[in-house]
N, C-alpha and C positions, 0 to 999 in steps of 0.2 A: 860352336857352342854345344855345351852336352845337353842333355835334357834329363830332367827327373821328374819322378810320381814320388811323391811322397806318401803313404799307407799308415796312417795313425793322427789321432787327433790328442793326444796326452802333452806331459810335459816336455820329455824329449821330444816327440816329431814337434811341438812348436819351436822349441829353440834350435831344433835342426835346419828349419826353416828359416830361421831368422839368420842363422850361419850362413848358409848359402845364400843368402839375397845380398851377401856382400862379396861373394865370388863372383868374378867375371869371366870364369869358366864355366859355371855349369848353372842353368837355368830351371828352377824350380815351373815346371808346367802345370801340375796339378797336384790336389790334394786329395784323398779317398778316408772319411771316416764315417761312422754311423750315427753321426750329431750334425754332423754338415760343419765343425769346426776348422775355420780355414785361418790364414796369418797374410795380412795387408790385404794384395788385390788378388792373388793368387787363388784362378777356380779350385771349387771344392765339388767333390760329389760323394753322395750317400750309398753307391750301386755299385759295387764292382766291375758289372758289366757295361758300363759306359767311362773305362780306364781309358783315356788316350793311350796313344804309342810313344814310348819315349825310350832312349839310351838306359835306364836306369827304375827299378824299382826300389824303393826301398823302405823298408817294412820295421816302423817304431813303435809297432803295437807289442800287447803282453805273451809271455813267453809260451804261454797255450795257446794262444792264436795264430801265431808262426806259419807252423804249417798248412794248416787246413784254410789260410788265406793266400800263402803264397800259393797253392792249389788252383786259386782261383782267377789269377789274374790272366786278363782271357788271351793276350799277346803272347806268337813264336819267341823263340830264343833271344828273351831279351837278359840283361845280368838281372837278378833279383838277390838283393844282398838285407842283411835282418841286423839291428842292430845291439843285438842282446850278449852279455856278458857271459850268460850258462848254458845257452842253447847251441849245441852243434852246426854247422854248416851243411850235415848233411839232411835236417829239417827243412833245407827247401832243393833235397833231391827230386823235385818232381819238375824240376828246370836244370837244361842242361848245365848253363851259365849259374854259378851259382858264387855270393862270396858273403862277408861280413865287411863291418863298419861300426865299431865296438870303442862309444866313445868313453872314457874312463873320467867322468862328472858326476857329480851329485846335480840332480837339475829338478827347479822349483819353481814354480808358477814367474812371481813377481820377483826374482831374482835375478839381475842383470849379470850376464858373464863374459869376459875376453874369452873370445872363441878361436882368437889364435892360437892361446896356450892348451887349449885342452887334445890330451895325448888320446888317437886314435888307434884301436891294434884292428889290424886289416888281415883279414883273408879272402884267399880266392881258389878255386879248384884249377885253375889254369893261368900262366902266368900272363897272358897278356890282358887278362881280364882284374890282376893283381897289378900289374901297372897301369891300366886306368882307374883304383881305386886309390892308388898314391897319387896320382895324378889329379886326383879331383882333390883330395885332401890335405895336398901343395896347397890349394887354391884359401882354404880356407882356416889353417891349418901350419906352424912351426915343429911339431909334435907328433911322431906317429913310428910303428911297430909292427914288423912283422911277426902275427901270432896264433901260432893252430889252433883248433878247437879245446883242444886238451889242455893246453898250454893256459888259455883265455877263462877255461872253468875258474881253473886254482887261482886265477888273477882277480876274477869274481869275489872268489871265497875270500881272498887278502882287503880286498874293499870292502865286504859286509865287516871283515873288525875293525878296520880301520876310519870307517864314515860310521855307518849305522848303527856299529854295537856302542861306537865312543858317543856317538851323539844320543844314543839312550844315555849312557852315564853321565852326561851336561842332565840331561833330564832329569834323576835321580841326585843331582847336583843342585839344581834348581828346586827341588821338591822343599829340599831339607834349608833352603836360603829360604824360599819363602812360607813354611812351616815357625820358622822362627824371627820371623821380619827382620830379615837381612837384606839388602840389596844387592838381586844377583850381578847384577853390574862387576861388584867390586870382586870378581873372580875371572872378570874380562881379561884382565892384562897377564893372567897365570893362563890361561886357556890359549891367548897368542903365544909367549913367549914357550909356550910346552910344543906344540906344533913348529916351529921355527927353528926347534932345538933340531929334530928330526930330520932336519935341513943341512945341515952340519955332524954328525955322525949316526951312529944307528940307536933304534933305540933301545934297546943296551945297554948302551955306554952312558947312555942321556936320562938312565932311571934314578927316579929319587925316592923318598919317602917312606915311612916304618918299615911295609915289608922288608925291603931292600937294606934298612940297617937293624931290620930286628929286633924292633922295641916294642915289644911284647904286652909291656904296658899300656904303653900309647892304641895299640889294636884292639886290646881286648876293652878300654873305655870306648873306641867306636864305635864295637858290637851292642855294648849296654845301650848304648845311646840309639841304634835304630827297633823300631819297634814292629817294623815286619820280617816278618819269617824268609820273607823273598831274598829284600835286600841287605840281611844279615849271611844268607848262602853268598849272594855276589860278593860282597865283600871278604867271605873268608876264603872262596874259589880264585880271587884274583890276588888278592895276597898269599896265598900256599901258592900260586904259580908266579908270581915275583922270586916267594923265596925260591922256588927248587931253580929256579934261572939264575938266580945270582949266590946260591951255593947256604940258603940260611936257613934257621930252623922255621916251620911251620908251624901256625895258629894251632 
């Protein structure tokens, strides 16, 4: 059985936690954050200095604290691997062993997820240290990617548009349905079927609406209709990049 520390009390190291309490390979032995927040029976300590010894550290904390924690974990040459999408592998050069476990999720308190499906890109500065992080994410795990530092930035960058910038615009989505007592509900089933499209070719191919056919009319009555300054730029900045994508005039 392998053993792991787990190093963060947030969203991900919880649900990291909970992934692994379903592997029957690798055993979650402790937890390390500065609230004492632990997941089921599994110890938790507040101290750095009183980390057990395990196979495995692995650090779910914020991307400034990286380093200067894995700094700190007071055990020889154990792997110590960070979970973060932007931060380099070589942030925890101050271990020889050193890799990533870079889960590609949106993850939220009270939100339940199949932890089979979600894709992991893995690295490791040596490769037998690179097949015990496939190996451990076999366990828990359909889904997974060999990905360097560099490689793993720009995959970052492709998820803040594709999760967080889209889910501000449900927001701004939302604003303007309940501004005018709409029920945002009734844009549920165009919000699935737009994502699913995605699923079936690029999205590209799968674009719809004024900018894309150039009804200039239709635009310029959305701009009258919003009355901030903000969300009159996003809307003219994403429709002039509709058009010059798919070849049409601009706002």
């Amino acid at each position: 059985m392998i053993t792991m520390v787990i190093l963060g009390g947030g969203n991900v190291a919880q649900h990291i936690a909970k992934a692994f309490a379903t592997s029957t390979e690798v055993q979650v032995v402790q937890m390390y954050n500065r609230k004492g927040v632990s997941f089921q029976s599994i110890p938790v300590t507040q101290n750095l200095s009183d980390l057990v010894e395990a196979d495995i550290y692995l650090l779910a904390v914020s991307d400034d604290a990286i380093e200067d924690i894995a700094h700190q974990i007071p055990h020889a040459q154990p792997l110590v691997v960070h979970t973060s999408g932007s931060v380099s592998i070589e942030a925890l050069s101050s271990h020889k062993r050193r890799g990533v476990m870079y889960p590609l999720q949106t993850f939220s308190k009270d939100r339940s997820l199949d932890y089979s499906t979600i894709p992991w890109c893995l690295e490791a500065n040596n490769n037998s240290d690179y097949q015990l992080l496939e190996y451990i994410t076999k366990s828990i795990s359909t889904s997974f990617y060999s990905i360097d530092s560099e490689k793993r930035k720009k995959l970052h960058l492709a998820a803040v548009f594709v999760c967080n910038f889209v889910n501000h615009l449900y927001q701004m989505g939302y604003e303007i349905t309940e501004e005018n007592d709409i029920p945002f509900d009734i844009l549920q089933p165009l919000i699935q079927e737009t994502a699913a499209k995605v699923t079936q070719g690029t999205p590209r191919e799968m674009q719809t609406g004024p900018a894309k056919r150039n009804d200039q009319k239709t635009m310029q009555k959305h701009l009258e209709m919003l009355a901030l300054p903000e969300k009159k730029e996003i809307y003219q900045i994403l429709s002039n990049a509709i058009a010059q994508t798919h070849g049409r005039k601009e706002l």
